[in-house]
C-alpha positions in Angstrom: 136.9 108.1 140.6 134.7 106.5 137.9 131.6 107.1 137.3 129.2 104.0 135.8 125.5 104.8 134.2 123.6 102.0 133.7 120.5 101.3 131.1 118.6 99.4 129.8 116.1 98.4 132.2 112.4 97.5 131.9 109.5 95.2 131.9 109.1 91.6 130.7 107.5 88.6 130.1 108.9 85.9 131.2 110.9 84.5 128.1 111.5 87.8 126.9 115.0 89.4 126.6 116.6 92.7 127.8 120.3 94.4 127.2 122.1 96.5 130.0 124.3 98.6 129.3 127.2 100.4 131.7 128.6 103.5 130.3 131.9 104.1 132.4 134.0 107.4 132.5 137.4 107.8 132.5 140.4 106.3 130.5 141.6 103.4 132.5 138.0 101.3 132.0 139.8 98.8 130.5 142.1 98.1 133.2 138.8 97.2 135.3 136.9 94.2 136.4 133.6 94.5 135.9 130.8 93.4 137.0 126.7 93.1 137.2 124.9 92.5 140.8 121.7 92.9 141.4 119.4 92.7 144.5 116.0 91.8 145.0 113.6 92.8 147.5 115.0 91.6 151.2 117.7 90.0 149.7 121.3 90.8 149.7 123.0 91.8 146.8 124.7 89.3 144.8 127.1 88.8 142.1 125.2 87.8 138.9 128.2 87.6 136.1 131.8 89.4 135.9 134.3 89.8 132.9 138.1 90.7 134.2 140.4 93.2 132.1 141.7 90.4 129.9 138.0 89.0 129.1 137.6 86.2 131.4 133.8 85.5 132.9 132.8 84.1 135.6 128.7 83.7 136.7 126.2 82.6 139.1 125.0 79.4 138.4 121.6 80.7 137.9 122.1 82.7 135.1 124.7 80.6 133.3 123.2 79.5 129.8 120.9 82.6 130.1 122.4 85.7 130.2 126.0 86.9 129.0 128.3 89.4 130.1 130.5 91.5 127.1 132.8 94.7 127.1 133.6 97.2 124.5 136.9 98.8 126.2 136.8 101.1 123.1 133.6 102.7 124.1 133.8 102.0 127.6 131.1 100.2 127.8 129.8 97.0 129.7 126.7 95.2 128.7 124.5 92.3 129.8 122.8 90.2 127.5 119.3 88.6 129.8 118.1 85.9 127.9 114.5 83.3 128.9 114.4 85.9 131.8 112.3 84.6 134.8 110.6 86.1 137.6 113.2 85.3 140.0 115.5 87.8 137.5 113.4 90.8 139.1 115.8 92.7 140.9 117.7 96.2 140.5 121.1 95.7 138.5 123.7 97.4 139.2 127.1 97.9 137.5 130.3 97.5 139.3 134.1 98.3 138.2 137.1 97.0 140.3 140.7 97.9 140.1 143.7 99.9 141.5 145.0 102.8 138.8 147.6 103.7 142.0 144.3 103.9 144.4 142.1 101.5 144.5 138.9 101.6 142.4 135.1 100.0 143.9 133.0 102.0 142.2 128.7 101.8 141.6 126.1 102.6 139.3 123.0 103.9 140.8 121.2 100.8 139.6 118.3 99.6 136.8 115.2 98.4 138.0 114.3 94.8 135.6 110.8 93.5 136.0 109.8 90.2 135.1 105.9 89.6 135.4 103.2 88.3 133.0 
């Protein structure tokens, strides 16, 4: 099974910027769909932005302009560009790869806590 670290996380203004990163294991990362979701306090999660194994993106409407998904299947590594973050960004991320390498793959990060507060 794979195994997804995620970083990057932190505190910021709102305006400000932060890049996630998800650092995948395993050789068949670039067969994946993947994905960042993230999930607020009493909320459920939901699906902020994904990027499938031939580089299509999809988002949530409201992040698209803001923020932008990108892979690097030579390092196996996913990231997530936040841009004119708001408050209502706060939420832990998490990362999220989707496949089937003969079994099927839905695999989780542990999650990144971003804070968006004056």
């Amino acid at each position: 099974q794979v195994q997804l670290v995620e970083s990057g996380g932190g505190l910021v203004q709102p305006g400000g910027s932060l890049r996630l990163s998800c650092a995948a294991s395993g050789r068949f990362f670039s067969v994946y769909t993947m994905g960042w979701y993230r999930q607020a306090p009493g909320k459920q999660r939901e699906l902020v932005a994904d990027v499938t194994s031939g580089g299509s993106t999809n988002y949530v409407d409201s992040v698209k302009g803001r923020f932008t998904i990108s892979r690097d299947n030579a390092r196996n590594t996913m990231f997530l560009q936040m841009n004119s973050l708001k408050p209502e960004d706060t939420a832990v991320y998490y990362c999220n790869a989707k496949g089937r390498i003969g079994v099927r793959v839905d695999a989780w990060g542990q999650g990144t806590q971003v804070t968006v507060s004056s």
